[in-house]
N, C-alpha and C positions, 0 to 999 in steps of 0.2 A: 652428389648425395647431400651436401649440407647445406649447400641453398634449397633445396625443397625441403629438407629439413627447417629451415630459416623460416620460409614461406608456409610449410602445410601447418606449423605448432601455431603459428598463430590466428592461422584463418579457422585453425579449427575451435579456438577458445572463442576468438570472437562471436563465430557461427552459437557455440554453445550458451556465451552471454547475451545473447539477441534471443535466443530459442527462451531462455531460462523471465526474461522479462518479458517478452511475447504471453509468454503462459501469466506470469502473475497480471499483465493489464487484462490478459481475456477472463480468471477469476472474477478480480475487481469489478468488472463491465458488470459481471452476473451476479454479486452479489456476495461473493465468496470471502471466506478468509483470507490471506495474503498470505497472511507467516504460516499458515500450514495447519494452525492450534484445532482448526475444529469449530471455531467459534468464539464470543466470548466468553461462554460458560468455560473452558479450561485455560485461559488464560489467566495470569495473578493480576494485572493490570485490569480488568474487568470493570471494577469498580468502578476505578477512578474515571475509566471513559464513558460511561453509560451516565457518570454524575455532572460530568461534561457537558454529554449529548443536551441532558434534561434540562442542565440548567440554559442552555441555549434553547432551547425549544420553549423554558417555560418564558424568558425574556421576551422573545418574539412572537408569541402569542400575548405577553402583554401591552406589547408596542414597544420593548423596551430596546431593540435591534442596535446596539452603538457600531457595529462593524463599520458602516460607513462614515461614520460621525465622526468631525474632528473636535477636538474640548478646548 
């Protein structure tokens, strides 16, 4: 009884952390939240990432892209 004991508690965590990221990269694929919030709208970090997003967006619409670039 306590080797399958041994044996079944862990395949079944495993199983359950494979299930558990499964699901958030099939979210992610689709466009979804991650953490669960709903969106950015009920998130407190909201801000800070959309001023992120923008100012990356507006850089490379200006030519200004350094990601690649070494200084």
């Amino acid at each position: 009884m306590g080797i399958t004991l041994t044996i079944f508690i862990p395949v079944v965590l495993l199983a359950y952390a494979i299930w558990l990221v499964a699901g958030m990269v099939r979210r992610r694929r689709r466009g979804e939240s991650v953490c669960g919030c709903g969106g950015c709208a009920g998130c407190p970090m909201a801000e800070g990432c959309r001023l992120a997003k923008k100012q990356e967006q507006d850089a490379a619409a200006a030519g200004n892209d350094t990601k690649g670039e070494k200084e």
